[in-house]
N, CA, C, O and CB atoms as a CASP TS submission, in Angstrom:
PFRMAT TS
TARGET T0000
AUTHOR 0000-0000-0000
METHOD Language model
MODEL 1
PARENT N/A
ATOM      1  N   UNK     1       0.825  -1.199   0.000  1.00  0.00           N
ATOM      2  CA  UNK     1       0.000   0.000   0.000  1.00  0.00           C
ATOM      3  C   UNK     1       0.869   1.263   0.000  1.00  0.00           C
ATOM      4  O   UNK     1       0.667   2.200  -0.772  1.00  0.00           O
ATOM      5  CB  UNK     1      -0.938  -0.002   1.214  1.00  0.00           C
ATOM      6  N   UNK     2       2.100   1.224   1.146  1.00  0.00           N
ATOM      7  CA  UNK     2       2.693   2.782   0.481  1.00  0.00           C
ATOM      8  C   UNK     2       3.462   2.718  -0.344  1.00  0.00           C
ATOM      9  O   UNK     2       3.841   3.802  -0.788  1.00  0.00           O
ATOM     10  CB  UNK     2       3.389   3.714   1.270  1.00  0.00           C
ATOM     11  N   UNK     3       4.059   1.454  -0.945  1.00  0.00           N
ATOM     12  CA  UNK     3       4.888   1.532  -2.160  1.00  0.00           C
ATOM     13  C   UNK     3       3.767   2.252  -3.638  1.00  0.00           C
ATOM     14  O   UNK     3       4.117   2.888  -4.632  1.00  0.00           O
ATOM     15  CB  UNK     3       5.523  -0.323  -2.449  1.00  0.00           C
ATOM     16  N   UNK     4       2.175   1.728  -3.124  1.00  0.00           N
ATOM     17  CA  UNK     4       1.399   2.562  -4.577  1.00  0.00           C
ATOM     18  C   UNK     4       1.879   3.787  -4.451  1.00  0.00           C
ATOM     19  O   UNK     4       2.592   4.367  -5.270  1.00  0.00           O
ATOM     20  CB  UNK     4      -0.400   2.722  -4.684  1.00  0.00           C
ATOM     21  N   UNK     5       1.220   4.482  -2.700  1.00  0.00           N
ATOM     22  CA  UNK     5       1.386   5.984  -2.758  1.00  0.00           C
ATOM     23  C   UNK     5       2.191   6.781  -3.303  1.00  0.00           C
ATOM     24  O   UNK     5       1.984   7.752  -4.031  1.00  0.00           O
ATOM     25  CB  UNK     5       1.495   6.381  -1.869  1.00  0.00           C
ATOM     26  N   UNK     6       3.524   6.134  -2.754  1.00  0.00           N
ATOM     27  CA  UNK     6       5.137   6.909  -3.142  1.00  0.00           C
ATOM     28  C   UNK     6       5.019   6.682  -4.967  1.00  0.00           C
ATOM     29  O   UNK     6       5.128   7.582  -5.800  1.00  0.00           O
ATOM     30  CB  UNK     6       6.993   5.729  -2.217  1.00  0.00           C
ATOM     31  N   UNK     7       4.838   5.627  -5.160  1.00  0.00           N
ATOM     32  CA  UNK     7       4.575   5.416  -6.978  1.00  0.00           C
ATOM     33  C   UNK     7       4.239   6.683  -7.256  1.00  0.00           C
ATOM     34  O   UNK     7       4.962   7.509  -7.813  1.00  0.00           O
ATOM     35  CB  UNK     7       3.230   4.298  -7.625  1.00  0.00           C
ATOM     36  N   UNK     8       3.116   6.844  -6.861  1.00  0.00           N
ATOM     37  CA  UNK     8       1.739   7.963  -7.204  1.00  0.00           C
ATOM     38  C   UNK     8       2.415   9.213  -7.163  1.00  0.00           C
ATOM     39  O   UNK     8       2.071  10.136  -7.901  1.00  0.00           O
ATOM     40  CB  UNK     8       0.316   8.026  -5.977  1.00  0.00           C
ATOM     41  N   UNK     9       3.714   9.343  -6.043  1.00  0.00           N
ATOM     42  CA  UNK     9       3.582  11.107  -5.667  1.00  0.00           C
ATOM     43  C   UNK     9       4.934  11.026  -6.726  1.00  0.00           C
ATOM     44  O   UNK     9       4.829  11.894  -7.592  1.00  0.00           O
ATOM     45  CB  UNK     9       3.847  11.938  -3.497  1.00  0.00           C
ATOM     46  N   UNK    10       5.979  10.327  -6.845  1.00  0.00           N
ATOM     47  CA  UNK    10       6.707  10.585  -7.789  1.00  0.00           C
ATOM     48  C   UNK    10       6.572  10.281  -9.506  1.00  0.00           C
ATOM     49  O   UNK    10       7.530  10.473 -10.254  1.00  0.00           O
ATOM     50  CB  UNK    10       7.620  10.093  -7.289  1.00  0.00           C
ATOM     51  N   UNK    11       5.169   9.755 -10.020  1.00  0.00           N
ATOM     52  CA  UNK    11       4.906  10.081 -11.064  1.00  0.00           C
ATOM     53  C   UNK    11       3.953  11.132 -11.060  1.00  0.00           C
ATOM     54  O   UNK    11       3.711  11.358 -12.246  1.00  0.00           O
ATOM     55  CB  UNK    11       4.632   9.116 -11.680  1.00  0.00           C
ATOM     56  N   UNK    12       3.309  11.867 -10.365  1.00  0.00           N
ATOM     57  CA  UNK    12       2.592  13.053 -10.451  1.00  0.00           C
ATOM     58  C   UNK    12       3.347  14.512  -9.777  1.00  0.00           C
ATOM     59  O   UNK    12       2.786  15.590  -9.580  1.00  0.00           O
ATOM     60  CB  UNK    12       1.238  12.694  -9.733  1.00  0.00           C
ATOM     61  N   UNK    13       4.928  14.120  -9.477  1.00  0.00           N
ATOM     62  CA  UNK    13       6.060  15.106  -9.292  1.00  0.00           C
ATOM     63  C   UNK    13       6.465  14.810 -10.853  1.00  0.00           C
ATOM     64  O   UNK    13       5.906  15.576 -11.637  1.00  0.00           O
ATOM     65  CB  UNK    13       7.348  14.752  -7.915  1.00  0.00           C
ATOM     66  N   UNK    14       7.228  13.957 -11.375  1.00  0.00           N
ATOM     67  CA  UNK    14       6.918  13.948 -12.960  1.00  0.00           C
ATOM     68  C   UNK    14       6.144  14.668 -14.202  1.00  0.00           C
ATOM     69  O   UNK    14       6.366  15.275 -15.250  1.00  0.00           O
ATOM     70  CB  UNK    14       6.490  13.064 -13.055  1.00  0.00           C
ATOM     71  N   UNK    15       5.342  14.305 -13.577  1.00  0.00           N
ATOM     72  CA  UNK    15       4.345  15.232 -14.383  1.00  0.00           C
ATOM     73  C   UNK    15       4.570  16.357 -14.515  1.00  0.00           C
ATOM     74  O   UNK    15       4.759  17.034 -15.525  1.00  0.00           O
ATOM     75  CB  UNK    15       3.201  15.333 -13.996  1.00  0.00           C
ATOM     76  N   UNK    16       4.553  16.651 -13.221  1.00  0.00           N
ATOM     77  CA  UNK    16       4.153  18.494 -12.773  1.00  0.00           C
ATOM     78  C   UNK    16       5.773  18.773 -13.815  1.00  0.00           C
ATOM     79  O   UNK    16       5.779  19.108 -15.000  1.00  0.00           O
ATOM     80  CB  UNK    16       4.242  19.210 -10.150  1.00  0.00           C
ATOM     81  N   UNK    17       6.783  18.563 -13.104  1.00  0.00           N
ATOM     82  CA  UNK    17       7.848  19.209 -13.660  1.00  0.00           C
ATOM     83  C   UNK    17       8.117  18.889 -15.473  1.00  0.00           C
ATOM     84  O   UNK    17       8.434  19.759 -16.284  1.00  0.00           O
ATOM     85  CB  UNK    17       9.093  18.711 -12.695  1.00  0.00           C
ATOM     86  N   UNK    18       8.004  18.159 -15.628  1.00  0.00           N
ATOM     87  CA  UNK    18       7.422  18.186 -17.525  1.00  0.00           C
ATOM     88  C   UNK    18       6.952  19.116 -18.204  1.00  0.00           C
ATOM     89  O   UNK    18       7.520  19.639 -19.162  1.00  0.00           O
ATOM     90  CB  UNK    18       6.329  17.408 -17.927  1.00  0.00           C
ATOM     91  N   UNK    19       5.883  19.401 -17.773  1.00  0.00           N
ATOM     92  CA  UNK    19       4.224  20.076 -17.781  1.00  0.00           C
ATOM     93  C   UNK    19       4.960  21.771 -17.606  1.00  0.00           C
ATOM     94  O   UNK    19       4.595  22.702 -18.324  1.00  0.00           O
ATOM     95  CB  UNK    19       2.806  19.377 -15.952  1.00  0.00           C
ATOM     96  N   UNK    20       5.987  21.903 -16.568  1.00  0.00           N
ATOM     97  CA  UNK    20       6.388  23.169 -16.186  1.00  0.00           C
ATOM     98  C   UNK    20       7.117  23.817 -17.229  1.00  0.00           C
ATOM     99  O   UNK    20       7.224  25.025 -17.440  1.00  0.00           O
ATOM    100  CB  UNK    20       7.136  23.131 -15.018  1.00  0.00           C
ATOM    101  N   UNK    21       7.742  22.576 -18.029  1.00  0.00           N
ATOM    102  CA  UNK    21       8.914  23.108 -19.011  1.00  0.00           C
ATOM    103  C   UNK    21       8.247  23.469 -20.036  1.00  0.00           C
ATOM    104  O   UNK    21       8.481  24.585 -20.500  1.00  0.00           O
ATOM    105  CB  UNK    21      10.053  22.133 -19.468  1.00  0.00           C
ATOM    106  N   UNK    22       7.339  22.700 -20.594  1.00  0.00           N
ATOM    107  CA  UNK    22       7.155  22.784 -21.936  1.00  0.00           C
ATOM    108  C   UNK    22       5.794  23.925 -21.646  1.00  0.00           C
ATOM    109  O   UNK    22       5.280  24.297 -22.701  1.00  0.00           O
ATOM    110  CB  UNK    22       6.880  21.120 -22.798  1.00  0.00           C
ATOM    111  N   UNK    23       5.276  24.407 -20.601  1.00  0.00           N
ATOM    112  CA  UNK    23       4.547  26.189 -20.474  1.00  0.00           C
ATOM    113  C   UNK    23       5.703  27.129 -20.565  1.00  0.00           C
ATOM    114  O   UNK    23       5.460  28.280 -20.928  1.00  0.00           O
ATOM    115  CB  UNK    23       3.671  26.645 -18.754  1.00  0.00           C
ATOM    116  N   UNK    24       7.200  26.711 -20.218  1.00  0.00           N
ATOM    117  CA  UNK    24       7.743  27.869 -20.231  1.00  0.00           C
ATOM    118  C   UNK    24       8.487  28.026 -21.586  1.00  0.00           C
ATOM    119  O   UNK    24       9.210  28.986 -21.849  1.00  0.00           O
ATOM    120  CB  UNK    24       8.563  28.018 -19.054  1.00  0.00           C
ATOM    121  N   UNK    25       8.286  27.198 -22.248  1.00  0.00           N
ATOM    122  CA  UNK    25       8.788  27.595 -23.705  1.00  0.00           C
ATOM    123  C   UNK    25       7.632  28.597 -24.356  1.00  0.00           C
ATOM    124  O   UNK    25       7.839  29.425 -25.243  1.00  0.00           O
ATOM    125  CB  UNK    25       9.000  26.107 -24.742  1.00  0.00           C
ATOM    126  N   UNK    26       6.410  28.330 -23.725  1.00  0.00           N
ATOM    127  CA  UNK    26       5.137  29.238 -24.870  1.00  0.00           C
ATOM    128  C   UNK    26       4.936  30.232 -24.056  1.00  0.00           C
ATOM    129  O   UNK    26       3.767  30.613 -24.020  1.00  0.00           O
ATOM    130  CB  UNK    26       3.429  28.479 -25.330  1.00  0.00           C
ATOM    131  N   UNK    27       5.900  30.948 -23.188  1.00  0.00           N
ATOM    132  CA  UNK    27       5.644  32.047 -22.626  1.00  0.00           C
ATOM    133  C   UNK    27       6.108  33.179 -23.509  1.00  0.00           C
ATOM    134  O   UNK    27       7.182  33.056 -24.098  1.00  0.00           O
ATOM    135  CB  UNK    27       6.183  32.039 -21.363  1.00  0.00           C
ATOM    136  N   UNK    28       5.206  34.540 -23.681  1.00  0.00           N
ATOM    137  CA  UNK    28       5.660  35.092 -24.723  1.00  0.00           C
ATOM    138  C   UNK    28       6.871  36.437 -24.425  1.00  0.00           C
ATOM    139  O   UNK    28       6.942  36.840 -23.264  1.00  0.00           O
ATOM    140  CB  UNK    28       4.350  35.492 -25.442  1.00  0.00           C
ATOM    141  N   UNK    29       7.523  36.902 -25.180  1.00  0.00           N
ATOM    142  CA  UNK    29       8.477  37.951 -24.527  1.00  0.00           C
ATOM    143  C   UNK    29       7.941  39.256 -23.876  1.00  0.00           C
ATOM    144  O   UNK    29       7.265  39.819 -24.737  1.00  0.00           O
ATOM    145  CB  UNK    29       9.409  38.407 -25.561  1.00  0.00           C
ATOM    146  N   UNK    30       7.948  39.822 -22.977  1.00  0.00           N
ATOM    147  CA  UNK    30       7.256  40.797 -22.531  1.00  0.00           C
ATOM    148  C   UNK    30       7.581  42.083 -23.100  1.00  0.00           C
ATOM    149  O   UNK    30       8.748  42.475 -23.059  1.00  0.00           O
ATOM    150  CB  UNK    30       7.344  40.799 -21.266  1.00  0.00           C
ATOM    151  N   UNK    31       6.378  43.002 -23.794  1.00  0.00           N
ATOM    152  CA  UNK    31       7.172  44.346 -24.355  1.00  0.00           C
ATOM    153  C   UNK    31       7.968  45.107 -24.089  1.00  0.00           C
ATOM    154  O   UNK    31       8.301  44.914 -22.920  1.00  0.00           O
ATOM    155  CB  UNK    31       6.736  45.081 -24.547  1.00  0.00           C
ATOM    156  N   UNK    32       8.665  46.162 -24.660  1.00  0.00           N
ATOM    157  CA  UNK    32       9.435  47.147 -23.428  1.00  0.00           C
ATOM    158  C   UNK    32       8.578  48.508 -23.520  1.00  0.00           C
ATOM    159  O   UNK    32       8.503  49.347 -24.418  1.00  0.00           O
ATOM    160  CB  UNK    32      11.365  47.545 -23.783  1.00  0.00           C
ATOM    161  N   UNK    33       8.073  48.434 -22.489  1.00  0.00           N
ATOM    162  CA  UNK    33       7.098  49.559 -22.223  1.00  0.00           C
ATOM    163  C   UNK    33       8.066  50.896 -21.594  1.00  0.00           C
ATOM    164  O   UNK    33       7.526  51.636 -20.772  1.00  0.00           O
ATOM    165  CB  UNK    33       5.815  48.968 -21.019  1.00  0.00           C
ATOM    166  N   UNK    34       9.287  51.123 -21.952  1.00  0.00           N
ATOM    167  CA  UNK    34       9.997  52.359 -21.384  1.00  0.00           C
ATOM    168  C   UNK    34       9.395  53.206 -22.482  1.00  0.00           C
ATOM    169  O   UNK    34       9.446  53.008 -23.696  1.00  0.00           O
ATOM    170  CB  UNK    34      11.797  52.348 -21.251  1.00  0.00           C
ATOM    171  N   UNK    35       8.801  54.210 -21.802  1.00  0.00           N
ATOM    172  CA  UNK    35       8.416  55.295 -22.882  1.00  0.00           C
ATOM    173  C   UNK    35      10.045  56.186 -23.038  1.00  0.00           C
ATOM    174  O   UNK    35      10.442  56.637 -24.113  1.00  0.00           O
ATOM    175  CB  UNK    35       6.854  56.489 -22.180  1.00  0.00           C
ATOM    176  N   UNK    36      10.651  56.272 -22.005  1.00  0.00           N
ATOM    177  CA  UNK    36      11.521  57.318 -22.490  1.00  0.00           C
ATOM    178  C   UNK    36      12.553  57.006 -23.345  1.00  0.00           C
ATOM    179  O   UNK    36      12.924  55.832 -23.371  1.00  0.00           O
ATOM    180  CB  UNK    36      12.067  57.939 -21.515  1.00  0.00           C
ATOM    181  N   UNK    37      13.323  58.167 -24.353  1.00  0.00           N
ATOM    182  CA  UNK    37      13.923  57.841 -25.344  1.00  0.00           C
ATOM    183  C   UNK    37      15.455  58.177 -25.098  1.00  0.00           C
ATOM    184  O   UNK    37      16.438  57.739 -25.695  1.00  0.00           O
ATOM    185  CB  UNK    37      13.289  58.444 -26.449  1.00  0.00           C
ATOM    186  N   UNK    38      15.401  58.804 -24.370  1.00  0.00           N
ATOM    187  CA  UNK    38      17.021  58.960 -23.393  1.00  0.00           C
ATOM    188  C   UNK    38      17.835  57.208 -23.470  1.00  0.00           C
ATOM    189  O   UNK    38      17.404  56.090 -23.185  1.00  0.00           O
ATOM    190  CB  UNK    38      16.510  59.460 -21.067  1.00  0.00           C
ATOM    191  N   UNK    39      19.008  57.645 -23.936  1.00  0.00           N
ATOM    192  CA  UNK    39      19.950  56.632 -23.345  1.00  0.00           C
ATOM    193  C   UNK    39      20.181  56.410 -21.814  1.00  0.00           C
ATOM    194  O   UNK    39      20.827  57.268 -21.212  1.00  0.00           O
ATOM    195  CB  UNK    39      21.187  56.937 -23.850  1.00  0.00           C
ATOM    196  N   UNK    40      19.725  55.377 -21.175  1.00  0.00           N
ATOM    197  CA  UNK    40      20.097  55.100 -19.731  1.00  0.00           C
ATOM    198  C   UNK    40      22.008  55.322 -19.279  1.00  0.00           C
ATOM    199  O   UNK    40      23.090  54.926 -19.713  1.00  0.00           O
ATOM    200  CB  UNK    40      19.535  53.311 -19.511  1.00  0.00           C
ATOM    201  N   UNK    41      21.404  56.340 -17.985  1.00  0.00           N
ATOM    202  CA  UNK    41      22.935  56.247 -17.378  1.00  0.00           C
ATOM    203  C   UNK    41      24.040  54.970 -16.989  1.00  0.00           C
ATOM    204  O   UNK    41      23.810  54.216 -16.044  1.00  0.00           O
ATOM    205  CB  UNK    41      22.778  56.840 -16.165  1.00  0.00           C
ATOM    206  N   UNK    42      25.031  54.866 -17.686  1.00  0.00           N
ATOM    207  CA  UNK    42      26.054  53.864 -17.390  1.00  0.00           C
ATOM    208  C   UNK    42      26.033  53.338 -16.157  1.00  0.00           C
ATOM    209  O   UNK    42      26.102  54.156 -15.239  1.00  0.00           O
ATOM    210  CB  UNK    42      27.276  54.319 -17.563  1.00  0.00           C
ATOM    211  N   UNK    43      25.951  52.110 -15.854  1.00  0.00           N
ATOM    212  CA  UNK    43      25.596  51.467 -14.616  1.00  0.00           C
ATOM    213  C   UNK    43      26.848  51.361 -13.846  1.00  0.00           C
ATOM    214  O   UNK    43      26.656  50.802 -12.766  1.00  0.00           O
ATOM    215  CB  UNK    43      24.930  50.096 -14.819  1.00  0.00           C
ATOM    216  N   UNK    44      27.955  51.685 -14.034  1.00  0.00           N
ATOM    217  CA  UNK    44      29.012  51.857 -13.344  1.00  0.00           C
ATOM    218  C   UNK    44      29.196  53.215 -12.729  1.00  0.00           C
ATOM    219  O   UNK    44      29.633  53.455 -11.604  1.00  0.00           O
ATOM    220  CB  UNK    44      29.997  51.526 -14.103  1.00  0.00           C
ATOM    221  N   UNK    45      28.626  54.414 -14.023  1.00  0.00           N
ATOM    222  CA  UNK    45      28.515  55.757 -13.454  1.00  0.00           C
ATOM    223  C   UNK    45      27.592  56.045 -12.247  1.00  0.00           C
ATOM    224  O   UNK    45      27.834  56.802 -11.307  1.00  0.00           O
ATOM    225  CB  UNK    45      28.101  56.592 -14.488  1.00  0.00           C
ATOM    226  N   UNK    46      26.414  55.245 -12.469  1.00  0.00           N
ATOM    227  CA  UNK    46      25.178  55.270 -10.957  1.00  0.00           C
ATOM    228  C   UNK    46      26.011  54.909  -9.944  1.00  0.00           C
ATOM    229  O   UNK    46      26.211  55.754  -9.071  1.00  0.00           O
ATOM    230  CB  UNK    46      23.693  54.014 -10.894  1.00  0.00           C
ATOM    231  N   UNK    47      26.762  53.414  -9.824  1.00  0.00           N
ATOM    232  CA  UNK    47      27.654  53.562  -8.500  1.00  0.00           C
ATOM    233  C   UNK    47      28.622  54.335  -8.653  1.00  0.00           C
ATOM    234  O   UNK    47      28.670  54.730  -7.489  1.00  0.00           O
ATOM    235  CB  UNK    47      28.247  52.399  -7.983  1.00  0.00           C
ATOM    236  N   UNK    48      29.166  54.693  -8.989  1.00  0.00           N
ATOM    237  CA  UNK    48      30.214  55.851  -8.612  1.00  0.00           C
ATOM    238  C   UNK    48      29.703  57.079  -8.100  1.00  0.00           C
ATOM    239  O   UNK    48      30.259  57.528  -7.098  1.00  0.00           O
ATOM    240  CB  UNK    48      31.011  56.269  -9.769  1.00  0.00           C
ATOM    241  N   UNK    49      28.324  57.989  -8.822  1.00  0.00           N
ATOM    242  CA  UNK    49      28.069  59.387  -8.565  1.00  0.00           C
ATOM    243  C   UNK    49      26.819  58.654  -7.354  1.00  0.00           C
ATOM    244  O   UNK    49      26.736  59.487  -6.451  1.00  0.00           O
ATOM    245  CB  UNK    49      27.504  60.585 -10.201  1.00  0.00           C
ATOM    246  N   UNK    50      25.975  57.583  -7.074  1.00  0.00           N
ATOM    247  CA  UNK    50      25.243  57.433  -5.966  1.00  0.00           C
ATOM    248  C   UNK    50      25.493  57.712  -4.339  1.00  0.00           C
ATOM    249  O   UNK    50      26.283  57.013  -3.704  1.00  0.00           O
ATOM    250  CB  UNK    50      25.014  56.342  -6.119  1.00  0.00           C
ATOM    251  N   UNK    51      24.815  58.692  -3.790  1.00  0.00           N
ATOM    252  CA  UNK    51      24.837  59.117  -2.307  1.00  0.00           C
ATOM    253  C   UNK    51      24.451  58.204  -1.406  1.00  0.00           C
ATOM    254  O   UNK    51      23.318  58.101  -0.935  1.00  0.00           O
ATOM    255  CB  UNK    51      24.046  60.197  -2.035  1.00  0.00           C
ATOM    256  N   UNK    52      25.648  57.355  -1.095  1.00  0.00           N
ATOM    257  CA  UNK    52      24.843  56.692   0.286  1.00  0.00           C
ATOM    258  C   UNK    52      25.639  56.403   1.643  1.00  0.00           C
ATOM    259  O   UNK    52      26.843  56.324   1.887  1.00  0.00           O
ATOM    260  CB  UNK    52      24.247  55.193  -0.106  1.00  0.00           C
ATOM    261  N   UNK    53      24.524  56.281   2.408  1.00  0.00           N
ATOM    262  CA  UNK    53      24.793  56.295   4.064  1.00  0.00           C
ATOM    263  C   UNK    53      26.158  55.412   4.032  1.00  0.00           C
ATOM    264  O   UNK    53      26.440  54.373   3.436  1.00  0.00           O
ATOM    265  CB  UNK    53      23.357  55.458   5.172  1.00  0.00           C
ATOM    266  N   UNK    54      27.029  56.411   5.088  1.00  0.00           N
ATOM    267  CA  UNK    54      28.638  55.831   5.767  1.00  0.00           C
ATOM    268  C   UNK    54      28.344  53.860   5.724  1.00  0.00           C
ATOM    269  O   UNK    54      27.467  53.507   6.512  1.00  0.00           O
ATOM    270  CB  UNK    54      28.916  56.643   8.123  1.00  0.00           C
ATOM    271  N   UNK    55      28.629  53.363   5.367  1.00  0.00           N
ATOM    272  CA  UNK    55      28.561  51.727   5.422  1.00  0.00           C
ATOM    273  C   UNK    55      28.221  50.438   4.290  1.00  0.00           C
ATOM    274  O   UNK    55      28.551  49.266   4.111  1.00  0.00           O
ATOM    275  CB  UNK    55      27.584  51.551   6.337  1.00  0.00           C
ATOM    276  N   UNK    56      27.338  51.483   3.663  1.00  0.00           N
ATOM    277  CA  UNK    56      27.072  50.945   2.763  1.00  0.00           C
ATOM    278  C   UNK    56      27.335  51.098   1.267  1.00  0.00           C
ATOM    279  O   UNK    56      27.514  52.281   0.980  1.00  0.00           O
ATOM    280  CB  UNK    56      26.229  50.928   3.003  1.00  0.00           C
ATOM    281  N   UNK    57      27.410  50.314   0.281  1.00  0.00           N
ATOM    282  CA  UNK    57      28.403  49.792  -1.263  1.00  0.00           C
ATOM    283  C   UNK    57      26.709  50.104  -1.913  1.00  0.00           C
ATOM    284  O   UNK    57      25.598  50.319  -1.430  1.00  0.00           O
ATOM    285  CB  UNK    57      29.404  47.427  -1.453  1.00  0.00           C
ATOM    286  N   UNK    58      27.175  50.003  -2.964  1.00  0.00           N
ATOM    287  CA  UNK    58      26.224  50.071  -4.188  1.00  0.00           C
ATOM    288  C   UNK    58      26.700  48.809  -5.311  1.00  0.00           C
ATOM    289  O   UNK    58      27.881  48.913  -5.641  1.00  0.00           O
ATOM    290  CB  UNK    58      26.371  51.753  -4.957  1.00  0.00           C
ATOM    291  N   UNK    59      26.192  48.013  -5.739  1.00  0.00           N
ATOM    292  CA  UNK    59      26.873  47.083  -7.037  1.00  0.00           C
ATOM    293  C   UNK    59      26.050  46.660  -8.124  1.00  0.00           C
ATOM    294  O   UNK    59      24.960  46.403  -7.613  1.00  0.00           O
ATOM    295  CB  UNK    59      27.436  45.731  -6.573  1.00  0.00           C
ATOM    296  N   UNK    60      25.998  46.462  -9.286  1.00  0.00           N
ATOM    297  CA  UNK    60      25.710  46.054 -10.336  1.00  0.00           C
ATOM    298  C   UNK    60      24.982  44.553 -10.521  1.00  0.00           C
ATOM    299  O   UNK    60      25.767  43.660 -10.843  1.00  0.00           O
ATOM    300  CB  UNK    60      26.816  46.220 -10.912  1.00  0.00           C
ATOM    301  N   UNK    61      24.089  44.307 -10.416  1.00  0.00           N
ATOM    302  CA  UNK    61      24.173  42.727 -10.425  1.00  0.00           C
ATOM    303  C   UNK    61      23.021  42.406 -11.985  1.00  0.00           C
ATOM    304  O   UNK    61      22.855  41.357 -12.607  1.00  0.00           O
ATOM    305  CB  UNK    61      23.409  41.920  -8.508  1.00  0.00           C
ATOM    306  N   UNK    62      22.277  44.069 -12.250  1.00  0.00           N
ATOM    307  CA  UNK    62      21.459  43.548 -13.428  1.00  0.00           C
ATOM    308  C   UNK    62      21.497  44.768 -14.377  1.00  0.00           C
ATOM    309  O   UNK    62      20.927  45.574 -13.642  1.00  0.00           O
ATOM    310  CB  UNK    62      19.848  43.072 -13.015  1.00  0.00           C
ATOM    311  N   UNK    63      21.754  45.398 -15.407  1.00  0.00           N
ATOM    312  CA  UNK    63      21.308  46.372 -16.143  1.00  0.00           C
ATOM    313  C   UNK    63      20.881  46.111 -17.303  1.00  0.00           C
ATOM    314  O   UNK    63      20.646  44.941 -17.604  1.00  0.00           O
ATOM    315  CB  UNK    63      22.056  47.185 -16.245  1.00  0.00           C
ATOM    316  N   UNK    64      20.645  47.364 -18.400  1.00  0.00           N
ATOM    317  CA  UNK    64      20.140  47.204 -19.677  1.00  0.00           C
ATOM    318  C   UNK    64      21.512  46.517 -20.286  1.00  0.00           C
ATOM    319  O   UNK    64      22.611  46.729 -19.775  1.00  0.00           O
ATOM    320  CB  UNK    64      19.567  48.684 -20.404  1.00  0.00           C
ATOM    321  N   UNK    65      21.349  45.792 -21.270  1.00  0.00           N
ATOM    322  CA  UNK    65      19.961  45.853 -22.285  1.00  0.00           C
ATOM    323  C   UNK    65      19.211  44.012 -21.637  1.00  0.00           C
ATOM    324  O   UNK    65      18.232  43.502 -22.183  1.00  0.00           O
ATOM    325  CB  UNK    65      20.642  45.915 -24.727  1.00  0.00           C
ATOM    326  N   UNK    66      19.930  43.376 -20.494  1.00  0.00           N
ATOM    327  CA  UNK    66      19.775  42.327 -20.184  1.00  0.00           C
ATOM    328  C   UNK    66      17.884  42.749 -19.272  1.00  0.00           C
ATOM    329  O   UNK    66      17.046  41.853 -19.168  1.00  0.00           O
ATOM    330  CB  UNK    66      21.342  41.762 -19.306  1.00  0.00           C
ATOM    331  N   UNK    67      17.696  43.768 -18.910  1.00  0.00           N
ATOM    332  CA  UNK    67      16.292  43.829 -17.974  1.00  0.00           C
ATOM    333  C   UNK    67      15.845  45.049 -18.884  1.00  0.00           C
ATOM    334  O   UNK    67      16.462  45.882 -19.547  1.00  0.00           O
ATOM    335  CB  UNK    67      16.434  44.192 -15.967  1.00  0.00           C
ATOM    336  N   UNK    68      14.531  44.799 -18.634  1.00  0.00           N
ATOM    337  CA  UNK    68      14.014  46.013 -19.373  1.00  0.00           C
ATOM    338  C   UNK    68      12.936  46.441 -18.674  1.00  0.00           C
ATOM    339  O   UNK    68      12.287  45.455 -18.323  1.00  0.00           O
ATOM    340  CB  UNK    68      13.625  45.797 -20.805  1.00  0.00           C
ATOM    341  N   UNK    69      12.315  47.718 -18.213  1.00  0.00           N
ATOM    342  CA  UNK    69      11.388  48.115 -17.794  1.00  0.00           C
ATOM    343  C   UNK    69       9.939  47.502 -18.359  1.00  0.00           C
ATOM    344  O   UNK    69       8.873  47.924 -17.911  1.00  0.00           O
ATOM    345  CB  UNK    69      11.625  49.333 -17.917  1.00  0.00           C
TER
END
């Protein structure tokens, strides 16, 4: 009897993760809704000219053209 169950939960964990991949291929690209037409400030220049409190760093971990508004 729990050898069915465990059967059961790891072919319907199967499933699910299958099922997950092949929705994320038909996901569609999201527009870029930045209205503005300005070139974005250099993401190295934001940390350098950014004001912040005695302790704390500023760092880079995502910019354009990889994220888009």
């Amino acid at each position: 009897m729990r050898f069915n169950a465990w059967l059961r939960s790891i072919t319907m964990l199967g499933s699910m993760l299958l099922g997950a991949g092949a929705a994320a291929d038909d996901f569609p690209t999201p527009p870029n809704t930045e209205k503005s037409t300005e070139t974005p400030m250099d993401p190295a220049e934001v940390c350098r000219t950014a004001k912040l409190p005695p302790g704390f760093a500023l760092q880079v971990f995502a910019a354009e053209p990889d994220v888009q508004n």
